[in-house]
C-alpha angles and dihedrals in degrees: 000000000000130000122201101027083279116135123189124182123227099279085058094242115126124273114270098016111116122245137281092266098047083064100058092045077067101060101076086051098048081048091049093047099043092058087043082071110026098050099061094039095058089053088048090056100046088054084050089048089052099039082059103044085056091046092052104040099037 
């Protein structure tokens, strides 16, 4: 029986999540997407940092 509206299958985790291996298939593209934006952002900062510093300086 639930209480709250809240439904959990067996294993405890919460209907309609997906199990405890589809989380770890994720990692490599959270890892992935996280460097398809970092990467070029931090690019992108150190230019702006440069771009400054000659401003600045002359």
């Amino acid at each position: 029986m639930t209480t709250g509206g809240s439904s959990t299958s067996e294993g405890g985790a919460p209907a309609g999540t997906p199990a405890a291996g589809a989380g770890s298939r994720r990692v490599p593209l959270s890892v992935l997407a996280w460097l398809w934006v970092g990467l070029p952002m931090t690019y992108g900062l150190y230019e702006l940092i440069q771009k400054a510093a000659q401003l600045f300086t002359g």
